[in-house]
C-alpha positions as CSV (number, residue, x, y, z in Angstrom):
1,X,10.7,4.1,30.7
2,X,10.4,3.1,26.6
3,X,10.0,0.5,24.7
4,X,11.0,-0.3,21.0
5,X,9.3,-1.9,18.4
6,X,12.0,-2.8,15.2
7,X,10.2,-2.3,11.2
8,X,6.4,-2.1,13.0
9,X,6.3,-0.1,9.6
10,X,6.8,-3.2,7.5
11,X,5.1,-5.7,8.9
12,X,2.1,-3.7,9.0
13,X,1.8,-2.1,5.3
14,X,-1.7,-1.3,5.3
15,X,-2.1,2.1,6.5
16,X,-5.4,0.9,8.2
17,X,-3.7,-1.6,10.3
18,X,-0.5,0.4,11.1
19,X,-3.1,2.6,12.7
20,X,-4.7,0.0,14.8
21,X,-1.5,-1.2,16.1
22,X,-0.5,2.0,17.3
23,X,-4.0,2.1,19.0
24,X,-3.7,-0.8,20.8
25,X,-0.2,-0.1,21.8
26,X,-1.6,3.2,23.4
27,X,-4.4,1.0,25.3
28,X,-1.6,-1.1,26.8
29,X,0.2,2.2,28.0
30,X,3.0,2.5,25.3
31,X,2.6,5.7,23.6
32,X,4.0,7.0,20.2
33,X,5.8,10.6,20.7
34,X,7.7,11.0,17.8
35,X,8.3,9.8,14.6
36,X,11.4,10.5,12.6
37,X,13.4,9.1,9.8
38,X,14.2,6.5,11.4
39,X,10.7,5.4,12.7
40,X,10.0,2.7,10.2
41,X,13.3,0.9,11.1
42,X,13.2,1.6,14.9
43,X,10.1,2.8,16.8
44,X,10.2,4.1,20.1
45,X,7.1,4.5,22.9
46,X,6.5,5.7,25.9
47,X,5.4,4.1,29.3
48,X,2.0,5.8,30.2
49,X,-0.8,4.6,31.6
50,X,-3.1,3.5,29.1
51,X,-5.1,5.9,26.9
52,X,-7.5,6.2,24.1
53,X,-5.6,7.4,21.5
54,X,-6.3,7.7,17.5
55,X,-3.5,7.6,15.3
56,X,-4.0,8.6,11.3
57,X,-1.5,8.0,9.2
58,X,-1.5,10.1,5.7
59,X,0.4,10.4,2.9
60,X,1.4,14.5,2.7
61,X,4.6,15.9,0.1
62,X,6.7,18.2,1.6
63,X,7.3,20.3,1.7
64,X,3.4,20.4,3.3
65,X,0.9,23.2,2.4
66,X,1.2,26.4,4.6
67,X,-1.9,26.0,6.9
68,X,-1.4,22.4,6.9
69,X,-0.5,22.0,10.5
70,X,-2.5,24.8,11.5
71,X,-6.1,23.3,10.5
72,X,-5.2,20.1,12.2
73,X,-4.3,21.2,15.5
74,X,-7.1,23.4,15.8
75,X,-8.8,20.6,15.3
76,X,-7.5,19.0,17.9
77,X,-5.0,16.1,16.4
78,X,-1.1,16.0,17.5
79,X,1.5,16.2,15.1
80,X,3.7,13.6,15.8
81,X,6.5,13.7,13.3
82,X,7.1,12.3,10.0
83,X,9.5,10.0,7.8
84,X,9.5,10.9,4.3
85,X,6.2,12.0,3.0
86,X,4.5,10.1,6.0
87,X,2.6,12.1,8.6
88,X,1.0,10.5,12.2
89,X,-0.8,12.8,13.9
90,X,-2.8,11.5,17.0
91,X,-5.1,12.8,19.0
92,X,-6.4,11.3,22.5
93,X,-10.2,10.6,23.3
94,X,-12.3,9.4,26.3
95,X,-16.1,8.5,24.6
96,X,-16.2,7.8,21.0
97,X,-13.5,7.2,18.9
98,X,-12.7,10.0,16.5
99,X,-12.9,10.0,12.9
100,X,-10.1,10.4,10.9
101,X,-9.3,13.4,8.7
102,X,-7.9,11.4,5.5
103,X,-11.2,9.3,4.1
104,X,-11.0,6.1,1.8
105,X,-8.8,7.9,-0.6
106,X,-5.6,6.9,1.4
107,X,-7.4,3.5,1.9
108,X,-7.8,3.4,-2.1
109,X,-4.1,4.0,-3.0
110,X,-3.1,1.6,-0.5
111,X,-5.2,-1.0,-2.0
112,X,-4.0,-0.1,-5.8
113,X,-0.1,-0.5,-4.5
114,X,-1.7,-4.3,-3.0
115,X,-2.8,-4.8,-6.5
116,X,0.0,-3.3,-8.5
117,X,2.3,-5.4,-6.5
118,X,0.7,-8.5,-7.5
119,X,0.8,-7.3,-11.3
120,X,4.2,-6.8,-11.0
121,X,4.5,-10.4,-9.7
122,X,2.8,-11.8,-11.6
123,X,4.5,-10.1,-14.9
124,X,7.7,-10.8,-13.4
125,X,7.2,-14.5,-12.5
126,X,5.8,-15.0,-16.3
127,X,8.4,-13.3,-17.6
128,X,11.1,-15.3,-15.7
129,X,9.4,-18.8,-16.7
130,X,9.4,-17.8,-20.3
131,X,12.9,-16.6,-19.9
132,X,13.7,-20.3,-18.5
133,X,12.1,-22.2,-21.2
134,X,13.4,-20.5,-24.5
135,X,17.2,-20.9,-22.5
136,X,16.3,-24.6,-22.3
137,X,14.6,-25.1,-25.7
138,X,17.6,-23.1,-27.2
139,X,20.3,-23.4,-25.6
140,X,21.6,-23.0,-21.8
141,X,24.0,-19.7,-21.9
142,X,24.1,-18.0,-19.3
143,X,22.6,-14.8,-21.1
144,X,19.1,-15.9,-20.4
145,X,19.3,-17.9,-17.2
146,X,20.8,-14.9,-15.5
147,X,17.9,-12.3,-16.6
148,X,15.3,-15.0,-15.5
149,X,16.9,-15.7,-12.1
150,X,16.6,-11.6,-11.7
151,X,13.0,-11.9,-12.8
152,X,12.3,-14.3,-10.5
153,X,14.1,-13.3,-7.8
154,X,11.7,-9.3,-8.4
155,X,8.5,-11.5,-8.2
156,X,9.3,-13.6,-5.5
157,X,9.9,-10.5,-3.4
158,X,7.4,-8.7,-5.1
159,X,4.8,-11.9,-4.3
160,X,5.5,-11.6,-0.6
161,X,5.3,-7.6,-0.3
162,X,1.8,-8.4,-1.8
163,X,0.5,-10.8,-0.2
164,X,2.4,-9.4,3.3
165,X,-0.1,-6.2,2.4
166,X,-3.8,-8.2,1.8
167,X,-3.4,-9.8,4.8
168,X,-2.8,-6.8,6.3
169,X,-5.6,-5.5,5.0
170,X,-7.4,-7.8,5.6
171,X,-6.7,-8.2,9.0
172,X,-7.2,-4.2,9.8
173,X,-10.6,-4.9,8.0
174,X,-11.9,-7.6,10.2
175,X,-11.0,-5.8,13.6
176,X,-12.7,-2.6,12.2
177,X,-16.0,-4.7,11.8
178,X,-15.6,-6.3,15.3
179,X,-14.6,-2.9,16.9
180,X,-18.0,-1.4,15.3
181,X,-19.7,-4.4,16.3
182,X,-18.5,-4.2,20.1
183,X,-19.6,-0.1,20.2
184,X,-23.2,-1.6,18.8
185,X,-23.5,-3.6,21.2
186,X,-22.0,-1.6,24.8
């Protein structure tokens, strides 16, 4: 039996927490087998019985180095497809959970793509204000109201995507620290 999960992609931005998702979907005995194209619109899983199962997600441009796939699965990890230039491997574990192979440098970009989101917002939204203003302090043609409605329409959207990926962030942050605190303390 399967289950499907529609733009779990999406709603998750944060590589950190798209990770953690598919972790706890593994716990509860729904397991991630492939990952195509079409992955980020429609996901499908599994029914297993629940596992410990570590997901990385990384960032890779294909066409991908030759001993790419090679190192990893001798180390042990699962390709488990890709969409684009975006590769989840897994890998399944019983004790401790395993480290991932990518570091904070994935972690990094995703944070500058948070932050150049906002700047683009915020440049945008600016932008589209000013736009507004000189039309109404000069006179109320359509040729500016149209580029500012456009400008504000980008931030809006660009707002959201931004603030949709900090809380992300955010959130995969604050159940890493109570997941580290929980192994402390067992």
């Amino acid at each position: 039996m399967s289950t499907t999960t529609w733009f779990a992609p999406f709603l998750r931005p944060a590589p950190v927490a798209f990770e953690q998702w598919l972790e706890a979907k593994a716990a509860d005995g729904q397991i991630l087998t492939d990952y195509t194209w079409l992955s980020p619109l429609r996901m499908t899983f599994t029914q297993s019985a629940p596992a410990k199962v570590r997901y990385v997600v990384e960032r890779r441009a294909n066409p991908a180095p030759v001993d790419y796939y090679r190192f990893r699965e001798a180390d042990g990890w699962q390709h488990v497809g890709h969409a684009s230039d975006l590769h989840i491997w897994s890998r399944a574990y019983t004790d401790e959970r395993p480290a991932g192979f990518i570091g904070v440098d994935l972690e990094r970009r995703a944070s500058l793509l948070g932050v150049g989101l906002a700047l683009v917002a915020m440049v945008t939204l600016i932008a589209a204000v000013a736009m507004a203003a000189t039309s109404i302090a000069v006179s109320s043609s359509a040729a500016l109201w149209v580029p500012a409605i456009v400008l504000g329409v980008i931030g809006t959207v660009a707002t959201f995507a931004a603030a949709a990926f900090a809380i992300s962030e955010r959130q995969a942050r604050a159940d890493d620290v109570v997941a580290t605190r929980q192994r402390i303390n067992a």
